[in-house]
C-alpha positions as CSV (number, residue, x, y, z in Angstrom):
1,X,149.2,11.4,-72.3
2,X,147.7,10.1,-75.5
3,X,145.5,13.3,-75.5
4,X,148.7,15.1,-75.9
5,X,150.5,12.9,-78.6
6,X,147.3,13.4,-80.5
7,X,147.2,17.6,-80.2
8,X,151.1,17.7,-80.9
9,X,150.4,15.9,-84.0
10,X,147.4,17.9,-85.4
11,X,149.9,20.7,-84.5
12,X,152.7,20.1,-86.5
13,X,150.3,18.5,-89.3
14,X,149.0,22.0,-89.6
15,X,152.3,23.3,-89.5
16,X,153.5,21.1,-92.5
17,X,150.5,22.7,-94.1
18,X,151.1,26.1,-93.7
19,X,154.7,26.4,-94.8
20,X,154.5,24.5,-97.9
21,X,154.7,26.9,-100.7
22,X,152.1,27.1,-103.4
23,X,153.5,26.6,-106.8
24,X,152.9,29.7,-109.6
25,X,149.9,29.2,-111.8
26,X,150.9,29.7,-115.1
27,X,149.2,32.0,-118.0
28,X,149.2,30.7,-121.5
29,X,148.4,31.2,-125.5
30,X,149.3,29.9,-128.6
31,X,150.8,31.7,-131.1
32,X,151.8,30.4,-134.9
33,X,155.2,31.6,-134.6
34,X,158.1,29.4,-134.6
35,X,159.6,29.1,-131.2
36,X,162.7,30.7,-131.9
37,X,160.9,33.8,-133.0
38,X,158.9,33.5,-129.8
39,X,161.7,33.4,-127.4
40,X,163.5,37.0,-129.1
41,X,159.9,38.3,-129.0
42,X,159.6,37.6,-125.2
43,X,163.2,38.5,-124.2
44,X,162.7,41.9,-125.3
45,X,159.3,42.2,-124.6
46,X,160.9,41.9,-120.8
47,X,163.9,43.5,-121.3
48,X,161.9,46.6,-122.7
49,X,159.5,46.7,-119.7
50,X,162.7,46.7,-117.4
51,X,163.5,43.2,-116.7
52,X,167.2,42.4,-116.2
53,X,167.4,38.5,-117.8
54,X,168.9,36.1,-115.1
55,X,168.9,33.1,-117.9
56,X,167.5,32.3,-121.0
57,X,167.8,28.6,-122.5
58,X,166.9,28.6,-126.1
59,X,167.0,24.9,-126.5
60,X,164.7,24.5,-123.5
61,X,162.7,27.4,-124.4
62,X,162.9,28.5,-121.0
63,X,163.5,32.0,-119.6
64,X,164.2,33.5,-116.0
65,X,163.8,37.2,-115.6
66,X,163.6,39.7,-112.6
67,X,162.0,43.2,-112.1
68,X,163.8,45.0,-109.2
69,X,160.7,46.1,-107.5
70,X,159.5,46.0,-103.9
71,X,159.3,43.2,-103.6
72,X,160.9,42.2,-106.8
73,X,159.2,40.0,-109.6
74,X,160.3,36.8,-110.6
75,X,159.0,36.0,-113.6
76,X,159.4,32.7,-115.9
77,X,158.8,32.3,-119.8
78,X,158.7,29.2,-121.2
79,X,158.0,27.6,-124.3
80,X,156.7,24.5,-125.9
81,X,156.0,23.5,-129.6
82,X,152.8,22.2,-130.5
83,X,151.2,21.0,-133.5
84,X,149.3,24.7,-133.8
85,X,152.4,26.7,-132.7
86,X,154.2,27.5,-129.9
87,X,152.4,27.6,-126.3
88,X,153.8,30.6,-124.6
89,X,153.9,30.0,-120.7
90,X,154.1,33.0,-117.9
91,X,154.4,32.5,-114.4
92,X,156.1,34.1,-111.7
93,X,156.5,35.2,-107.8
94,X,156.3,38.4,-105.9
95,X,157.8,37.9,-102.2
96,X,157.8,34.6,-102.1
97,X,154.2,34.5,-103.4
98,X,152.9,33.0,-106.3
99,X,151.2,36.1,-108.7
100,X,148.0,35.5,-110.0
101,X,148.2,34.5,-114.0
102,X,145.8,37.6,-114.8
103,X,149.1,39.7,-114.2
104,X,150.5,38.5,-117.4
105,X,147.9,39.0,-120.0
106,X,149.1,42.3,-120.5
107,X,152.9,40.8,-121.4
108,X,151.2,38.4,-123.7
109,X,149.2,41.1,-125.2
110,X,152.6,42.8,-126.4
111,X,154.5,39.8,-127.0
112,X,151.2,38.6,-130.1
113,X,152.0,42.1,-130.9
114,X,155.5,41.8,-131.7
115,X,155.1,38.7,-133.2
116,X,152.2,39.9,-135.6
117,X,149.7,38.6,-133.9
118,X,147.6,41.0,-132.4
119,X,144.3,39.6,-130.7
């Protein structure tokens, strides 16, 4: 009897495990813009690479967009003030899946660009 207690807990221990969803690992720079000017520069960054806006919170800095792909893209912005600028944040989900932070380099690439900060 104990031998069974002791395999149904292992059991649902590794169930626990297996469900519990990782969280995004974010991609980030710092630009010298002010974050205001960050924030336009990252809406339409999204918006012109076909990402409809689900919410943007300017006071927060933080934004919530989605790609209609298969499986769509979920993709956050946010933004932080610093003492050397403003620390641009990307992170996002495919499927339910967190997407590796090398996926966003190329949206930060474009939003130094609009901001005049090419690297």
């Amino acid at each position: 009897m104990m031998r069974l207690v002791a395999t149904l807990i292992v059991m649902l221990g590794l169930v626990g495990c297996a469900t519990s969803p990782q969280p995004p690992q974010p991609r980030e720079i710092v630009v010298r813009a002010e974050p205001q000017a960050a924030l336009e520069a990252g809406v339409a960054m999204l918006a012109s690479r076909g990402f409809v806006i689900r919410r943007a919170d300017a006071e927060l800095g933080d934004v919530e967009a989605v790609l209609a792909s298969r499986p769509p893209l979920m993709v956050r912005y946010r933004l932080d003030a610093t003492p050397a600028g403003t620390r641009i944040a990307l992170s996002g989900r495919r499927g339910g899946q967190p997407v590796a932070p090398y996926v966003f380099d190329t949206l930060l690439v474009d939003i130094q660009a609009r901001l005049g900060e090419s690297p």
